[in-house]
C-alpha positions as CSV (number, residue, x, y, z in Angstrom):
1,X,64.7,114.3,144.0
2,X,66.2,111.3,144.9
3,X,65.1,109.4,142.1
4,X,65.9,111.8,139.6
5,X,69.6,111.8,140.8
6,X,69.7,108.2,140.8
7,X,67.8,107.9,137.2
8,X,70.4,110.5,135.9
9,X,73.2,108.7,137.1
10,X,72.3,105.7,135.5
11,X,71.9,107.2,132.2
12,X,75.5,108.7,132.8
13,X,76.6,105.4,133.8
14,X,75.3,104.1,130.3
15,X,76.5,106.2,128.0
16,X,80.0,106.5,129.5
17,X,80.1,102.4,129.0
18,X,78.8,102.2,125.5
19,X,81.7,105.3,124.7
20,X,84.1,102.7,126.4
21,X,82.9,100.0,124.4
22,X,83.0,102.1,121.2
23,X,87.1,102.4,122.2
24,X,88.1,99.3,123.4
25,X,86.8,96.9,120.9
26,X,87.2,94.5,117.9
27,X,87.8,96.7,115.1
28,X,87.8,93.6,112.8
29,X,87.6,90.1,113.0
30,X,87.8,87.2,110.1
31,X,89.4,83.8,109.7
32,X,92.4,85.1,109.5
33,X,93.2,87.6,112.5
34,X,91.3,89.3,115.0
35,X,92.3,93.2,115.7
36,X,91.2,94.7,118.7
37,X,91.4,98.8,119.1
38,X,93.2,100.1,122.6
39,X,92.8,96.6,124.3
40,X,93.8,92.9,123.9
41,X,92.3,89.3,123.4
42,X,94.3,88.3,126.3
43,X,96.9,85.4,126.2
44,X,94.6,82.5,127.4
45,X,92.9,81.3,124.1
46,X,94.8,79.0,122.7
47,X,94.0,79.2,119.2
48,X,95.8,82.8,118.6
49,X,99.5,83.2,117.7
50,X,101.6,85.9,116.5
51,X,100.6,89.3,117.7
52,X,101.4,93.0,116.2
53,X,101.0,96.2,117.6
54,X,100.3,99.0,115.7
55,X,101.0,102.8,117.4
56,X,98.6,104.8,116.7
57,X,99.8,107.7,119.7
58,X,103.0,107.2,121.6
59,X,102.3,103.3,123.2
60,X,104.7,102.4,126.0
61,X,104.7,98.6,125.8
62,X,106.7,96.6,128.8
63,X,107.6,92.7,128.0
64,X,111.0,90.5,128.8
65,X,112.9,91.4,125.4
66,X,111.3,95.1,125.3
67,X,110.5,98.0,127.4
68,X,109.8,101.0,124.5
69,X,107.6,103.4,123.8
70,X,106.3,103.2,120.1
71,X,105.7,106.4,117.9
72,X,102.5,106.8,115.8
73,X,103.2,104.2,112.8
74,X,105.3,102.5,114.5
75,X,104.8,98.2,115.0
76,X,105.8,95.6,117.8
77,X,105.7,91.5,117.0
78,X,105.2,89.3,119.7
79,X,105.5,85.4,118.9
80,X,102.8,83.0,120.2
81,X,103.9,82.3,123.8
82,X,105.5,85.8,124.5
83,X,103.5,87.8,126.7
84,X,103.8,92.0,127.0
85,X,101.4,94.8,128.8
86,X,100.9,98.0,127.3
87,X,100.1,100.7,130.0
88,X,99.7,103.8,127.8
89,X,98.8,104.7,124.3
90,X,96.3,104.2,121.8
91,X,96.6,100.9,119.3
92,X,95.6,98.0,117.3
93,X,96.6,95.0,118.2
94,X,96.4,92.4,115.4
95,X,96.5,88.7,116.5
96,X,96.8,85.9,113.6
97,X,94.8,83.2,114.2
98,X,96.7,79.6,114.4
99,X,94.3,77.9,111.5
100,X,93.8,79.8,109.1
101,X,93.1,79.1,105.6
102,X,96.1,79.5,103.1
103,X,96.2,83.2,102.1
104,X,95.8,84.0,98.6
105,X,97.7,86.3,96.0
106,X,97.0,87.5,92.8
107,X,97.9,86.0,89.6
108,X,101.0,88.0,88.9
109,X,103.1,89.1,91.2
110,X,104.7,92.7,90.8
111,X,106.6,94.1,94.0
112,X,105.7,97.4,94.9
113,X,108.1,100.2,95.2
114,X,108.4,103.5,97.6
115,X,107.3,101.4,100.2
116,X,109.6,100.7,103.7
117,X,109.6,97.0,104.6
118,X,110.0,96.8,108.6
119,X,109.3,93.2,109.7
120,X,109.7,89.6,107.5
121,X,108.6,86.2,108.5
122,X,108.0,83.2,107.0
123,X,103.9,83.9,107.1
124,X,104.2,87.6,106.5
125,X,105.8,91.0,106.3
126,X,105.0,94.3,107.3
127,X,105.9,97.6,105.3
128,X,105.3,101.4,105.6
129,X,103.0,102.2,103.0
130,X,104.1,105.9,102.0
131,X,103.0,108.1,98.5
132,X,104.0,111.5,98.4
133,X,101.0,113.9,97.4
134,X,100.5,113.5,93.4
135,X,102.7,110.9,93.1
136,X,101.9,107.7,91.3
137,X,103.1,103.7,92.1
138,X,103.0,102.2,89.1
139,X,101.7,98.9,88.4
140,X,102.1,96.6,91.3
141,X,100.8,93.6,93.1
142,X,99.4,92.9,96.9
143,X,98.6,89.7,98.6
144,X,95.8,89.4,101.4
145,X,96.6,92.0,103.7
146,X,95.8,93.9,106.9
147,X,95.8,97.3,106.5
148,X,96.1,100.2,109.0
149,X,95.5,103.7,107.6
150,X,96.7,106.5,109.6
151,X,97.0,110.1,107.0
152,X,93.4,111.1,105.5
153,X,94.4,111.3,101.4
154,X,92.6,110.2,98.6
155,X,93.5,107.6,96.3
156,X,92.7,106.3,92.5
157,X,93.9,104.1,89.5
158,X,94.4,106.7,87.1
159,X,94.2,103.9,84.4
160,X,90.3,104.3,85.0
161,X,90.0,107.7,87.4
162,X,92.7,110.3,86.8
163,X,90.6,112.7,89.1
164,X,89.4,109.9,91.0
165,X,85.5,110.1,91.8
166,X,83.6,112.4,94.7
167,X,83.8,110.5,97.9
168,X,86.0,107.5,96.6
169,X,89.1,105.7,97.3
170,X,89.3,108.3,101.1
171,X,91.7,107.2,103.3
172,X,90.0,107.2,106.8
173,X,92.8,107.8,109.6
174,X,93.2,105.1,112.7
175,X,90.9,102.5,111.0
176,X,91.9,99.1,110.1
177,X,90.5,96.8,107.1
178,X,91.5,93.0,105.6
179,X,92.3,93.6,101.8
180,X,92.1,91.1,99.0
181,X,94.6,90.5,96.2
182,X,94.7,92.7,93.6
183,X,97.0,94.5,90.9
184,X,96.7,98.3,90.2
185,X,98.3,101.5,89.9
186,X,97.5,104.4,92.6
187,X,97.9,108.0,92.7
188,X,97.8,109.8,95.4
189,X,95.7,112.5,94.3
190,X,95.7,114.7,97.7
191,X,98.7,117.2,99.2
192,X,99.1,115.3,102.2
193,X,101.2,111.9,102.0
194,X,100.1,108.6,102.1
195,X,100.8,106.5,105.5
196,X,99.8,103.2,105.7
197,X,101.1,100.0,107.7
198,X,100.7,97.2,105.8
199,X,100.8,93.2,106.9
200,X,100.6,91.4,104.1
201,X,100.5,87.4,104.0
202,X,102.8,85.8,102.1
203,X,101.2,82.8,99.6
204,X,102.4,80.1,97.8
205,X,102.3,81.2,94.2
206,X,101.9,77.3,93.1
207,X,98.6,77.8,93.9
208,X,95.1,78.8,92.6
209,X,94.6,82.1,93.4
């Protein structure tokens, strides 16, 4: 009996670990940033700089300029040596990486409107991506970017999909992906508004995109 208990426990043991693993991982990872989900790359490794935090529930984060608690959408930047905790909530953290290649933007460069800019630096800025349902951004132009997706809606170019295509251009909530530059219109074909939080990299246009 025993070793039944014992055998059961260890498969509980398991499972419960690969569900924490699942949670508290890197949700993406290039040459350009590293973005872990409900946890952190620590402050050790010297070859990461500026961090942001992305809410994705209410995220109480505790450091020497700030003690708040972040709303869902809502973003924190931490330069290189400043050092924070974060003792509830659930999150990305994106952390750029020091070397980097130069990002790259597209050939022409048209701003996007209805969008909320709510951080600027001199390597990149950060903006609430928002579409109500059925409405259209006309042509406009993104950089490489990080972007957080947090409302499920679907999306098209109605240049080439006015009813966009079964299955395409879904917005999956609380995941992250790095986005290449590009220049499109998009519609926001569902009833639910878009909400995105972008970072986008800033590029010089001098060069050969």
């Amino acid at each position: 009996m025993k070793k039944y208990l014992l055998f059961f426990l260890l498969v509980f043991v398991v499972i419960a670990g690969s569900a924490i693993n699942q949670t508290d991982s890197v949700a993406l990872e290039n040459e350009f940033v590293k973005v872990m989900r409900h946890s952190s790359v620590g402050f050790t490794d010297t070859k990461f700089g500026t961090r942001v935090i992305v809410a994705l529930t209410d995220t109480k984060i505790k450091s020497k300029k700030t003690n708040k608690i972040l709303k869902r959408g809502e973003v924190a930047v931490f330069q290189k040596n400043e050092k924070y905790k974060i003792t509830t909530g659930d999150f990305f953290e994106v952390v750029f990486k020091l070397n980097h290649p130069a990002p790259k933007g597209p050939d022409e460069w048209l701003e996007p409107q209805k969008n909320t800019i709510v951080y600027e630096d001199n390597e990149f800025r950060i903006f609430e991506e928002r579409l109500e349902g059925g409405d259209t951004r006309e042509l406009h132009s993104h950089a490489q970017r990080i972007v957080v997706r947090l409302n499920e809606v679907q999306l098209t170019d109605p240049r080439y999909k006015p009813n966009g295509s079964p299955g395409g251009g879904i917005q999956v909530p609380n995941t992250v992906r790095f986005a290449e530059p590009m220049v499109h219109v998009v519609k926001n074909l569902s009833v639910l508004p878009l909400f995105n939080i972008i970072i986008e990299f800033k590029y010089k246009k001098n060069e050969t995109n």
